[in-house]
N, C-alpha and C positions, 0 to 999 in steps of 0.2 A: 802899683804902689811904690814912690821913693826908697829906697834900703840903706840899710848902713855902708860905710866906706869900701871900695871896693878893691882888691888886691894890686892895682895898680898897673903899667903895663910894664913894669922889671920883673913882676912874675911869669909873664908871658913868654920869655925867653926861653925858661930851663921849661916852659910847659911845652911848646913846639917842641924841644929837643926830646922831650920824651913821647909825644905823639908821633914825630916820623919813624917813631922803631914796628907803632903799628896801621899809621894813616901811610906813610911812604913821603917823599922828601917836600921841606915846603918850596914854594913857586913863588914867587914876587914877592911882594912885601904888607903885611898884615894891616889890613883896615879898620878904624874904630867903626863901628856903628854908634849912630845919634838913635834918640827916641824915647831915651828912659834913663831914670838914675839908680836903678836898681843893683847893677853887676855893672863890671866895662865888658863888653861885647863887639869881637874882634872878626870879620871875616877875611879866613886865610884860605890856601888850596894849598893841600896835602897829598900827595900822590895822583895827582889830575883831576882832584876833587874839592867839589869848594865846600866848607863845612863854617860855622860859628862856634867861636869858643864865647864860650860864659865864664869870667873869673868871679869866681866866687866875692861876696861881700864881708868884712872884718866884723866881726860881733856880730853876724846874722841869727846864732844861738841864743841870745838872751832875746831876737823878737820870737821865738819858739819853732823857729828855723830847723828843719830833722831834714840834712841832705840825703838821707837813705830812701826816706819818704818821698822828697824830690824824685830819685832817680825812678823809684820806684814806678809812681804816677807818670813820669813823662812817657817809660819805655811803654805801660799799661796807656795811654794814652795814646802815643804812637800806633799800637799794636791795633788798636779801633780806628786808626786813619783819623785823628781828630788831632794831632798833634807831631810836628818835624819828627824824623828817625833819629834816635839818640845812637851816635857814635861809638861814644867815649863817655868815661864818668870816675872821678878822681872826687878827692874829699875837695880841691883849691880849685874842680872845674869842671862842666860839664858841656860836652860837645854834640852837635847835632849838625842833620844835613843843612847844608843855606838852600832857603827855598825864596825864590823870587817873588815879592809880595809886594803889598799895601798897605798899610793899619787900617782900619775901620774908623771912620768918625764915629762920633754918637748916633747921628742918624743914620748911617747905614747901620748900627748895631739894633736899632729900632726896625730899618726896614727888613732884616734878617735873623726877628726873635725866635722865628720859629725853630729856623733852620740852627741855631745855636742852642736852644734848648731842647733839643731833639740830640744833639753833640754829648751836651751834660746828662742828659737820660743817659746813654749809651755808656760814661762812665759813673756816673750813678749807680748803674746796673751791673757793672761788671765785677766779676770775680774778688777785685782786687783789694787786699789790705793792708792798711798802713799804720805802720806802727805809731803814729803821731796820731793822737786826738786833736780836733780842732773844734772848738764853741765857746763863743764869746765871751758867755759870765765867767768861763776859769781863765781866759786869757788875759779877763780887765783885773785881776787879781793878778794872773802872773807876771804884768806889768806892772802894777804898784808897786809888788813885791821890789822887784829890781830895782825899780826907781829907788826906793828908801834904802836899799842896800848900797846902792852910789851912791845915796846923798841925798838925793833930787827932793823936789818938791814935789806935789801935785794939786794942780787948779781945783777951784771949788766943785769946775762943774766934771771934775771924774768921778765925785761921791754919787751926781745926779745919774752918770752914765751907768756907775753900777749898779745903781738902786732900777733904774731902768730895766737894764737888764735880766737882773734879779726876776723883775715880776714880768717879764716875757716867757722866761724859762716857766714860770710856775705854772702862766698857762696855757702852753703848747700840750696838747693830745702828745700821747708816747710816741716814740719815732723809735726808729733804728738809725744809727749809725751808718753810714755811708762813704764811699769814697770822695771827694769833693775836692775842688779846685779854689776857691777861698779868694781869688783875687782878682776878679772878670771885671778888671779895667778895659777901656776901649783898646790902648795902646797894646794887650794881650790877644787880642783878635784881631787874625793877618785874614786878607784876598788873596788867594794864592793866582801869578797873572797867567798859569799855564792855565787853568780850568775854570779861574773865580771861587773854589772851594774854597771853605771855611776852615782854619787850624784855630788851636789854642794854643798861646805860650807861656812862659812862665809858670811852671807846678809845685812854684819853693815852698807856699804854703799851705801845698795839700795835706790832707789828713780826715781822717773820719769826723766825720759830722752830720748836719741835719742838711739832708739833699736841696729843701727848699732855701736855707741861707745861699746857695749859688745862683737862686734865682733874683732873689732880694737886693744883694750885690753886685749883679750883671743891671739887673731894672734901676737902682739908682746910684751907679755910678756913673752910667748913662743916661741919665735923665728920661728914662722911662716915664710916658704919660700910663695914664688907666688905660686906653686903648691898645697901647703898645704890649700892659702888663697883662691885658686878656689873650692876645695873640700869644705870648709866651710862657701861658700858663697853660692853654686849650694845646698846645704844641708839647710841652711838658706830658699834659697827662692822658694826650691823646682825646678829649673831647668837652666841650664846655664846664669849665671850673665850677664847682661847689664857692658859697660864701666864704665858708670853714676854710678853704684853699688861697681865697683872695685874700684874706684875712691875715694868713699865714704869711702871707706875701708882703702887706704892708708893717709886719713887723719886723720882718727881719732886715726888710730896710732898715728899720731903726737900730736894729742890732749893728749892721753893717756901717752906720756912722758911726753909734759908740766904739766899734774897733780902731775905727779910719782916725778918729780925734784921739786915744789911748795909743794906739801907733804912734802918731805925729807926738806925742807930749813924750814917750819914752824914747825916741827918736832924738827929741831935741839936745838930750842928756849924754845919750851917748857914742852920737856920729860926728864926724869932723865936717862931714858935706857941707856946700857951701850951698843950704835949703834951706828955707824957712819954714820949719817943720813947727814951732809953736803958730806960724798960721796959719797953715795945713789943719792943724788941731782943732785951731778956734775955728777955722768953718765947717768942720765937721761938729764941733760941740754944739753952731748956734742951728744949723739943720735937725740936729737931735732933738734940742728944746723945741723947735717949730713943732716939730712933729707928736713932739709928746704933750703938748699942747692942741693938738686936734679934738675935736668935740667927738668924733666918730672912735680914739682911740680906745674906748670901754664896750663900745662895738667890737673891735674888732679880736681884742682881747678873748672877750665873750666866746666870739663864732670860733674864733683857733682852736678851742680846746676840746671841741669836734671832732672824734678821733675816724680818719678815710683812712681806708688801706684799696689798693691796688699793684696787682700782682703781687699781695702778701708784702707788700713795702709798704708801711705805714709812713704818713706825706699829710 
């Protein structure tokens, strides 16, 4: 996902100068990485060693941004092989080893759903806890909130996106809370070229939530068909999905618009970037209405509220 403005590279300066006291001296001269508007992302070599710094982005806290929760998830993340070994981590940055990759298109993230949802079990299941909550109905509130407090406006159809979400929450079967990664963009899923293993990147959005919104998220930001969403669900839960499960699955896509379009609209307000973040919005808004305009969606409603448990994780 696009982010707010990001520290610029004059903060890069005094950040090297305080990295070599513990990476060792830098080597040539620091390279932007292309790929994404989220942070500037610099590959440097520190001490014989090539690492990425991530400068942190300006107003990342008001999208509900918790860098603790970040560091947290990544190093938890790393720690399960699913994710770069985090370096360093400062409030202005956080650093990890450079690993020699590829991004994933869409279609390789379809041809490798399982092997990635198999990744998010793993932190799904782990240990870890984050002091950030993350679920959409309080998030499309805690964007409004801001909005009005800058000033802003908000489009007719964020009343529609709440009201959505509102009644997804109501009827989801009880969950637990879980660790989650919140932003399984293709561009977040590297090849790594020594092995072809799979990482995950970016964790700025992690925080406890409903384990199955990572799968909803990962499926259509990708453009997930049904068949791709069976492979990545039988992979998930380790053996042929229940309805109650697929169900669960096509909601939370819808959730995952309503964020993806309330993102882009409080985005619009208050980044300098040079995005079109109000039509970022609007095509997240008009997939939302698609979707909630489906004949099936009072099915699926229905089946969600289903309550599965497996391995005592309610899903």
């Amino acid at each position: 996902m696009p982010d707010a403005d990001a520290a610029g590279v004059g903060g890069l300066e005094e950040i090297l100068a305080r990295l070599e006291s513990s990476l060792g001296p830098l080597a040539g001269v620091p390279a932007a990485l292309s790929g994404g508007i989220t942070n500037d992302n610099f590959r440097v070599t520190l001490g014989g060693e090539e690492y990425v710094i991530r400068l942190h982005g300006r107003n990342t806290a008001l999208l509900g941004i918790d860098r603790g929760a970040e560091r947290l998830a990544s190093n938890a993340a790393a720690g399960l092989g699913i994710a770069p070994a985090v370096s360093a981590s400062y409030e202005d940055c956080l650093v990890t080893r450079f690993v020699a990759c590829d991004p994933l298109s869409p279609h390789e993230v379809a041809e490798r759903a399982g092997e990635i949802a198999l990744a998010l079990r793993h932190f799904h299941d782990s240990s870890t806890v984050l002091a950030r909550r993350f679920w959409v109905p309080e998030l499309l509130e805690d964007y409004a909130r801001v909005a009005r407090e800058r000033g802003g406006g908000l489009p007719d159809a964020y009343s529609e996106a709440i009201a959505a979400a509102a009644r997804i929450a109501a009827a989801l079967a009880p969950w637990q809370p879980r660790p989650c990664h919140n932003d399984l963009l293709a561009g977040n899923i590297i090849r790594t070229r020594r092995d072809g293993g799979l990482l995950i990147l970016d964790w700025e959005y992690a925080g406890m939530g409903h384990p199955c919104f990572d799968l909803g998220n990962l499926s259509v930001n990708n453009d997930l068909d049904d068949r791709d969403d069976e492979r990545l669900l039988s992979a998930y839960y380790g053996g042929p999905p229940s309805d109650a499960r697929r169900a669960t699955l096509k909601l939370m896509r819808i959730l995952s618009d309503a964020r993806e379009a309330a993102w882009g609209v409080l985005q619009s307000q208050i980044s300098e970037l040079d995005f079109d973040f109000d039509g970022y919005a609007r095509t997240h808004f008009e997939r939302l209405r698609a979707n909630l305009e489906r004949p099936q969606l009072g099915e699926w409603l229905a089946a969600a509220s289903k309550r599965e448990e497996r391995d005592g994780q309610a899903a």
